[in-house]
C-alpha positions, 0 to 999 in steps of 0.5 A: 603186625598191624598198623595203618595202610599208608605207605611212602612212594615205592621210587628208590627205596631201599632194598634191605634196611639194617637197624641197630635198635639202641635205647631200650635201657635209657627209655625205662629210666627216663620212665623211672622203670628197670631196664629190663621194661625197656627191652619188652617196650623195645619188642613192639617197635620190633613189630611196627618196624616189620610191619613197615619194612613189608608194607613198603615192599623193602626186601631184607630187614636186619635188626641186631637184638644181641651183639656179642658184647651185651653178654658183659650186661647185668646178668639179670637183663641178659636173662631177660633179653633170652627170655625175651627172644625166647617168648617171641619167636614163639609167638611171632613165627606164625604170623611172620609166616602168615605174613610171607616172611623169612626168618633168619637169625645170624650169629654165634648161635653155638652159645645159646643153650640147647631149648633155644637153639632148638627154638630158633632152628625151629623157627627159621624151619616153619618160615624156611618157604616164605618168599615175601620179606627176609627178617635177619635177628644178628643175635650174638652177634658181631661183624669181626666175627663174621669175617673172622669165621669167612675168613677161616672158611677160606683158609681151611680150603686153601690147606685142603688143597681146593682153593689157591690163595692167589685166586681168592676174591672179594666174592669169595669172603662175602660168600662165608658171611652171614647175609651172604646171597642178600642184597648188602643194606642200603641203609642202616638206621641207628636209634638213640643218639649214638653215633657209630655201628658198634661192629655190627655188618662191617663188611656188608655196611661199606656203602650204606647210607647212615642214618642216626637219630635221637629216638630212643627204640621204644618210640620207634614208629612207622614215622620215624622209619618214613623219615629214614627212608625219605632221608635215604631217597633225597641221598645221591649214591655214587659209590666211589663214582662223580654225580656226572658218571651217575647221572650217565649210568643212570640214563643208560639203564646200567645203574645198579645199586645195592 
């Protein structure tokens, strides 16, 4: 995770950015190389998108590696995407360490084989102390499934007789989902052109700011991350409120965002 020592102003910025890293197969054939050579050009803009996030004291990253549906891909490159994630966690988790940086990978992690769950717990084990930055990896992933499983949660303790179902709130749901206790994202980044969140944090992205670009993942750098974030700094978030209501909230110190 090494990179230069520039960072951007610290006025504003995001607490917890999400980034759906999108293009890894299109890079490789723009390359004339297989898709699979994307998805291992894809892992170092992994580490310079970190390498940023902590730099420029963002709280949460979120990145999705592997959404629910990538299990229809050729079943060649989802071989190579587990090999993959297989191959980093065990060379990252020690610097992420290193680094005070939390790993935490959300998803249905029950369709993995068992050497990679047993990696995984592994890996969230060794960083389960660092308090500097919090790497979310949703792999196996999908936001339907998220809320679909805080949702039985509930349900389950309404039949148990512990919850009454008039009583359930917002809080309640968001508290069975898998970022709960995080900062929501302020900010979601989408590499590749495409212009949608693909059932990724469907619930957790209700009042995040979007950014779309047409960089492909592989040439994702810490200027394209800055001009993200710089995008997200020249936003005026009003959740719902008028510019007037923001402007009076924030002269009063009871503005809070996120």
């Amino acid at each position: 995770m090494t990179g230069n020592n520039n960072s951007i102003a610290s006025i504003r910025l995001p607490r917890h950015v999400a980034i759906i890293m999108d293009g890894n197969g299109r890079w490789a054939t723009s390359q004339g190389k297989r898709r699979t050579s994307g998805h291992r050009a894809g892992a170092e803009s992994v580490r310079r998108a970190i390498t940023f996030a902590r730099r420029n004291g963002i709280e949460a990253l979120t990145l999705f590696a592997f959404s629910s549906e990538n299990w229809g891909r050729p079943q060649r490159e989802v071989n190579v995407l587990m090999e993959l994630f297989m191959g980093v966690l065990k060379r990252e988790v020690k610097e992420l360490a290193e680094h005070d940086i939390c790993l935490r990978i959300i998803g249905d992690k029950s369709a993995f084989n068992a050497r990679l769950q047993k990696q995984i717990a592994d890996a969230e084990q060794k960083t389960a102390h660092c308090k500097g930055m919090v790497l979310n990896v949703a792999a196996n992933y999908g936001g339907r499934w998220d809320i679909t499983r805080a949702a039985k949660r509930l349900a389950e303790d309404a039949a148990a007789g512990t919850l009454n179902p008039a009583d359930i709130t917002e809080d309640d749901l968001a508290k069975g989902l898998c970022l709960a206790g995080q900062p929501a994202p302020d900010l979601l980044i989408r590499t590749g052109g495409d212009i949608r969140i693909s059932n990724f944090l469907l619930w957790q992205l209700a009042y995040a700011e979007l950014y779309f670009t047409d960089v492909l993942w592989p040439d994702f750098d810490e200027m394209t991350f800055a001009a993200a974030v710089d995008c997200f700094v020249r936003r005026e978030r009003r959740f719902g409120l008028t510019s007037a209501q923001i402007q009076e909230l924030a002269g009063s110190g009871n503005l809070q965002e996120g």
